[in-house]
N, C-alpha and C positions, 0 to 999 in steps of 0.2 A: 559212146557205148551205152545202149540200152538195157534194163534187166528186164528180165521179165516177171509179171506181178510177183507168178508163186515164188520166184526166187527172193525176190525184194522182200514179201513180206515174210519166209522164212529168213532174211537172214535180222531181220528187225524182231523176229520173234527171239533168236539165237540172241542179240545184243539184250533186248526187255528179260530174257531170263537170265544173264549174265549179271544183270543189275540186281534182280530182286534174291539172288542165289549172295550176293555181297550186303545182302539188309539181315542176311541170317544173324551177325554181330555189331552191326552197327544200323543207322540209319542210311539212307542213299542221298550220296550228295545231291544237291538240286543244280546238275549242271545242264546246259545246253543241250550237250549229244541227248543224256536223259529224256527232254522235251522233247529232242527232235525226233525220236525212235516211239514214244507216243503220239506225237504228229503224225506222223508217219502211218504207224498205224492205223489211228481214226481216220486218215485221209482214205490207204485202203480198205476202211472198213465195209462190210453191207449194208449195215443198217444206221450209220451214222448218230448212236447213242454217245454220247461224250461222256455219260455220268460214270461208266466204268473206268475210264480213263484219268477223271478228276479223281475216282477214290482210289485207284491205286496210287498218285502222285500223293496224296493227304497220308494214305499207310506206310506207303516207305518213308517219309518224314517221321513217323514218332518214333520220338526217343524218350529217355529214362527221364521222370520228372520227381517232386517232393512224393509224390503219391505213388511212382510206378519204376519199381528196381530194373535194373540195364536186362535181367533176367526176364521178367513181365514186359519189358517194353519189345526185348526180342521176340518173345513164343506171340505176342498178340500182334506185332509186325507181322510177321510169318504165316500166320492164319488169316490174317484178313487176305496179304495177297496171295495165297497158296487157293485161296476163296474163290479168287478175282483170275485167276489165271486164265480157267477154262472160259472165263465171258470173254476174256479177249483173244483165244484162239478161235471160236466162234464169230463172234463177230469179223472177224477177218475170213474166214470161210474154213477154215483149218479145224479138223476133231483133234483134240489132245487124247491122243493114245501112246499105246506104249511103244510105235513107232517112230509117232515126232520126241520123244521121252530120251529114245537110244539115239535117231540124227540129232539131239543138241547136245546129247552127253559123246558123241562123237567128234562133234563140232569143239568142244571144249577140250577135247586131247587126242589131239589128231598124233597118229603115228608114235606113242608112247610103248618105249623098249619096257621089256621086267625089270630092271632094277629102276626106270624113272617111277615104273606103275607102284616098285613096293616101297618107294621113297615117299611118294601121295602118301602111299594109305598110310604109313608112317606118320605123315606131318599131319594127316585128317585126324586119326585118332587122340593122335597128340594133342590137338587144337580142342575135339570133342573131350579130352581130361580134364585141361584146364579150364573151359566152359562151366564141366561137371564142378569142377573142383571151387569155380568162385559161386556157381550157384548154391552149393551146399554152405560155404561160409556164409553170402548173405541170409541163408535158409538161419542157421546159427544166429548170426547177430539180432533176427529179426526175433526171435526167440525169445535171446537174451534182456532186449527191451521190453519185451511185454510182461 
């Protein structure tokens, strides 16, 4: 079975945001599929720049160090590759608009009844309190030390 480009590299673009959408709280593991869904990419790319591809793999690695709370090391994760997104839709031939936006956020919940939908936003906001909630403690303790 063959796919065809634009399908391949949409569904490689669907898997590369599924990755960097899971860096929002942590960093991304450095597994295989990860590389091979950058491969992949670069392979279909246009212009065959690798350097956007190496700095996305170096930003979804950082994580919280003596100098940089799990807080900072999320928002500046998240910026670099929210950064990096549009060079590699680009470069792959694709405009990131608000229609490839809706096909990957459809792609990620395909055929979701009302009560799964208000169970999400449920466990989203949920997820978004406690986030709020340890960033404000560390905000706190970092206070308290100075």
């Amino acid at each position: 079975m063959r796919l065809a480009r634009d399908r391949l590299v949409f569904l490689c673009l669907a898997a590369l945001d599924d990755i960097l959408r899971q860096c929002a709280t942590a960093p991304a593991a450095p597994s295989p599929q990860f590389r091979a869904v950058l491969a992949t990419l670069y392979a279909l790319g246009d212009l065959h720049e690798r350097t956007v591809f190496d700095a996305i793999w170096q930003s979804s690695q950082l994580a919280p160090s003596p100098t940089l709370t799990e807080h900072q090391a999320n928002h500046r994760r998240m910026s670099e590759l929210a950064r990096m997104w549009p060079m590699v839709c680009r470069q792959v031939g694709v405009e990131p608009t608000t229609e490839l936006a809706l096909a990957l956020a459809a792609l990620r919940r395909p055929r979701e009844t009302a009560a799964e939908r208000a169970a999400r936003t449920l466990r989203e906001q949920e997820h978004e309190r406690r986030v709020f909630d340890r960033h404000r403690r560390q905000k706190q303790q970092c206070t308290i030390r100075g």
